[in-house]
C-alpha positions as CSV (number, residue, x, y, z in Angstrom):
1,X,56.6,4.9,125.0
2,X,53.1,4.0,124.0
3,X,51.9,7.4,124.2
4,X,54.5,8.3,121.8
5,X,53.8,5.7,119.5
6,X,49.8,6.3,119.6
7,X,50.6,10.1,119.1
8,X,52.8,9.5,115.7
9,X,49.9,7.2,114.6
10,X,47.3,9.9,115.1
11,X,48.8,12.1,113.4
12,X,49.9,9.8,110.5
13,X,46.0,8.4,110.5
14,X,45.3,12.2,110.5
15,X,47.8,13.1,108.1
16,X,45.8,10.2,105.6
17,X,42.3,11.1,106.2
18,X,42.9,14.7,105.1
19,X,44.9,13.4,102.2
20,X,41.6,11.5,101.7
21,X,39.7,14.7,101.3
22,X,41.7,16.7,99.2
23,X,42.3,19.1,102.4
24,X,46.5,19.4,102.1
25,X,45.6,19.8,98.2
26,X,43.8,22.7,98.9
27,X,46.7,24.4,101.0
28,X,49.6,23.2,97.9
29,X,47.1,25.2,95.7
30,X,46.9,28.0,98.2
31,X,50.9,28.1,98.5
32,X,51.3,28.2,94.6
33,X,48.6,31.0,94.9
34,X,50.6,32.8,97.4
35,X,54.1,32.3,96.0
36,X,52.4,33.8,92.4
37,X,50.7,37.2,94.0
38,X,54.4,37.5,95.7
39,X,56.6,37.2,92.5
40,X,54.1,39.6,90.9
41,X,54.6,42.2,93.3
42,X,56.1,45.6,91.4
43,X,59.9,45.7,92.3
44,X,61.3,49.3,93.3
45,X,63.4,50.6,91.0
46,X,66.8,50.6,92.5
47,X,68.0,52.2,89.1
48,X,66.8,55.5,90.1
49,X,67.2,55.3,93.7
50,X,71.1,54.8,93.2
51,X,71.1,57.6,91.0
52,X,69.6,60.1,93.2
53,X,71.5,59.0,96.3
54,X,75.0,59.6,93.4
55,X,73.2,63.0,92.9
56,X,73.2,63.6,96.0
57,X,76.7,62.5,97.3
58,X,77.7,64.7,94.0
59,X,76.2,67.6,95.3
60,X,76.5,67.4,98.9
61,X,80.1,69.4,99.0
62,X,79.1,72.3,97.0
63,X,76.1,72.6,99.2
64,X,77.9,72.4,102.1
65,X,80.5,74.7,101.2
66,X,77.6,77.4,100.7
67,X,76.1,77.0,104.1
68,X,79.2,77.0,105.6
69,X,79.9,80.5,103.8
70,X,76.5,81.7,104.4
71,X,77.4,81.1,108.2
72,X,80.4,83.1,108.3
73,X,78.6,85.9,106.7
74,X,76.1,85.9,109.4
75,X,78.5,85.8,112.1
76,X,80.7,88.6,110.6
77,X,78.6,90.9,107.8
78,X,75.0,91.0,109.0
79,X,74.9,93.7,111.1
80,X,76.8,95.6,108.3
81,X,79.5,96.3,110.6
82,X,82.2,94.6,109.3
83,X,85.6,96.9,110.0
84,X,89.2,95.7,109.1
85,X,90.0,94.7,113.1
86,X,87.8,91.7,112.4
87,X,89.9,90.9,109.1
88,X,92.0,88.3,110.9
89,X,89.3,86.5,112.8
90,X,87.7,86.3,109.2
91,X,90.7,84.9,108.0
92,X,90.9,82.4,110.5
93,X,87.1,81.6,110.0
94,X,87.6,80.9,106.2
95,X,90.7,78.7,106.7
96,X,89.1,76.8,109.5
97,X,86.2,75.9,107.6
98,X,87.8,74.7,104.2
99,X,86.5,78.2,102.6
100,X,90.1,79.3,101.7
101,X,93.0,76.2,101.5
102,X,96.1,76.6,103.1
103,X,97.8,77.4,99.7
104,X,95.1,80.4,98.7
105,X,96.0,82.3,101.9
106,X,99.8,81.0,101.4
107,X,99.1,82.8,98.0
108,X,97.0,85.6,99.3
109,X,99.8,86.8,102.1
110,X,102.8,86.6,99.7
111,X,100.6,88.5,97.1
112,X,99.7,91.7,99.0
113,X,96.7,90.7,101.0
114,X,96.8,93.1,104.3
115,X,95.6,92.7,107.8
116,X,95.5,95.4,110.3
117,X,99.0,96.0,112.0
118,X,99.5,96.2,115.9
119,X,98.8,99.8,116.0
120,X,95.1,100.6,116.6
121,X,93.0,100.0,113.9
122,X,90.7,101.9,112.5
123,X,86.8,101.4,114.3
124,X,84.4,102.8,111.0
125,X,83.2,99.8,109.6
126,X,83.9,99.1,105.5
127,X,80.7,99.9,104.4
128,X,80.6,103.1,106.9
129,X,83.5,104.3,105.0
130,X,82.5,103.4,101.6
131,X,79.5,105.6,101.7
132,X,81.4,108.5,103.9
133,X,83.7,108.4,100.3
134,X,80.7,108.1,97.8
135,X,79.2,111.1,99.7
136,X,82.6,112.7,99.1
137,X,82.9,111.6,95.5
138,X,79.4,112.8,95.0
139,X,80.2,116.5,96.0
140,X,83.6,117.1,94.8
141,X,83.9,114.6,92.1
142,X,80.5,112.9,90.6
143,X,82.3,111.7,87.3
144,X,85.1,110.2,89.8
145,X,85.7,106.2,88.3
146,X,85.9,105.6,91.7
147,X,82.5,105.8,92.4
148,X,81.6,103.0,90.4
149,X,84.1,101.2,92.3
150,X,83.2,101.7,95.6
151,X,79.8,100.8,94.4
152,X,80.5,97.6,93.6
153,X,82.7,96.9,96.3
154,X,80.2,97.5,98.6
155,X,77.4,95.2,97.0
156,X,80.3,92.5,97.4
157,X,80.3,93.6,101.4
158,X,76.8,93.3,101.3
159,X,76.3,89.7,99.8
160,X,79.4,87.9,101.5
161,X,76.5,85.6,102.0
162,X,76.7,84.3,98.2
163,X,80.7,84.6,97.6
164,X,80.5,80.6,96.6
165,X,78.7,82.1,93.3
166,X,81.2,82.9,90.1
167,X,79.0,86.5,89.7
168,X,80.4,87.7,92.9
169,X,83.4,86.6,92.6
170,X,84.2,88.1,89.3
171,X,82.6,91.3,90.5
172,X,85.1,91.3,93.1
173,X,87.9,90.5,90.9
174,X,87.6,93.3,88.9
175,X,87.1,95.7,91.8
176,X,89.9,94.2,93.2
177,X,92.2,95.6,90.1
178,X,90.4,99.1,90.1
179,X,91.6,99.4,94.3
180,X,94.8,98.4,93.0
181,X,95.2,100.7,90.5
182,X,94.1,103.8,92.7
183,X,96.4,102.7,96.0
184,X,99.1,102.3,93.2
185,X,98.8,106.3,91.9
186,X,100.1,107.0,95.6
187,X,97.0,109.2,96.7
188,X,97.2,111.6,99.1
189,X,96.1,109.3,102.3
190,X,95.9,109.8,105.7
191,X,96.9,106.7,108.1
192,X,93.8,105.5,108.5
193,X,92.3,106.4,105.4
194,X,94.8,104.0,103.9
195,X,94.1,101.5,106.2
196,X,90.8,101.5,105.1
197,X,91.8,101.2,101.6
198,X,93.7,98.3,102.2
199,X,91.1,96.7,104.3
200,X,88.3,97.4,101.4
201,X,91.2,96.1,98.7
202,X,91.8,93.1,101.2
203,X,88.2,92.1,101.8
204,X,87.9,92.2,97.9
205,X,91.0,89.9,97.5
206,X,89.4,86.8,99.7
207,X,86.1,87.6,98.1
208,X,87.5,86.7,94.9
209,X,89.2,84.0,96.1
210,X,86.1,82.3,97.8
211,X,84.3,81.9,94.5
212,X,82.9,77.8,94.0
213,X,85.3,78.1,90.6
214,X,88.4,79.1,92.2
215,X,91.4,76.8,92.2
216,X,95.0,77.1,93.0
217,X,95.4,78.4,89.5
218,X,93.8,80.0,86.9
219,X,91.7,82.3,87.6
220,X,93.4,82.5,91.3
221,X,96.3,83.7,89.8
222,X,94.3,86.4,87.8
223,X,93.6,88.5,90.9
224,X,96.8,87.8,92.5
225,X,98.7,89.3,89.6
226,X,96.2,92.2,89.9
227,X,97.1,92.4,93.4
228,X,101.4,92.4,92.4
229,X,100.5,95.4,90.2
């Protein structure tokens, strides 16, 4: 008990003489010192940080909706291969990964949008075929309007990789009407020459339909009235 008692002295006794000699003054200036240098301190500005991280939320489904398109296009276009078998797995692909909604392809099937049938379809790819009929166009008919079509259908087959972007998509759209008007005059077809038609006319259906500005109207309903005609 003593011990206890003699240590609280000491340390009162200790407590006075440094009182005494301005010692604990010292550290109450130091403290104030301290507690001034901190307020001081530049705060961040959590103005702009919030609005960058709203910027980003904001863009973040456009962006991912591009890498998820420039993905398929790798998996299904890059090797410039891309035949009308594969239609249906694309189809799949697109629905799978938000690309197309469940009402677009609704849409797209009722509106004329073709997929190979059961028999065997045809093993050329698109693009193979496109330039087999330019190089046909080109001998027998150079001032054909379909040359200009098949042109443009196959720079949408080459960039599938940017079908988020309104360009392609338009480009597309009105290809898609010029198909539509030719399968319409009822050429003279073989089987699989119109299956290859309807595969080029199909690919330029979802193309249009994959465009960032697409909704379940407006311009959506565009194309598929082109399609009806």
């Amino acid at each position: 008990m003593n011990s206890i008692a003699n240590s609280f002295n000491l340390t009162r006794s200790s407590t006075s003489v440094a009182d005494a000699y301005g010692a604990n003054s010292q550290k109450t200036n130091t403290a104030k010192t301290d507690s001034t240098i901190t307020s001081t301190k530049p705060q961040p500005d959590t103005t702009k940080t919030d609005a960058t991280k709203a910027d980003e939320i904001a863009l973040s489904p456009r962006a991912q909706r591009a890498q998820k398109i420039q993905s398929m296009a790798k998996d299904f276009f890059a090797d410039g291969q891309f035949g009308v078998a594969k239609i249906p797995a694309l189809v799949s692909r697109l629905q799978k990964d938000g690309i197309l909604s469940d009402m677009q392809l609704e849409r797209l099937s009722k509106n004329g949008i073709t997929v190979p049938s059961t028999t065997e379809p045809s093993k050329q790819s698109l693009q193979d075929f496109v330039d087999d009929e330019l190089k046909s166009l080109a001998k027998n008919s150079p001032n054909n309007p379909l040359v200009n079509t098949l042109i443009d259908a196959k720079s949408v087959l080459n960039n599938m990789d940017d079908a988020h972007s309104p360009v392609l998509a338009q480009k597309a759209t009105k290809t898609l009407g010029q198909l539509t008007d030719y399968l319409n005059s009822e050429p003279a077809l073989t089987d699989t020459q119109k299956q290859q038609w309807q595969g080029l006319k199909s690919m330029m259906q979802l193309a249009s339909s994959m465009g960032a500005h697409q909704s379940a109207s407006g311009q959506l309903s565009s194309y598929l009235a082109l399609a009806k005609r």
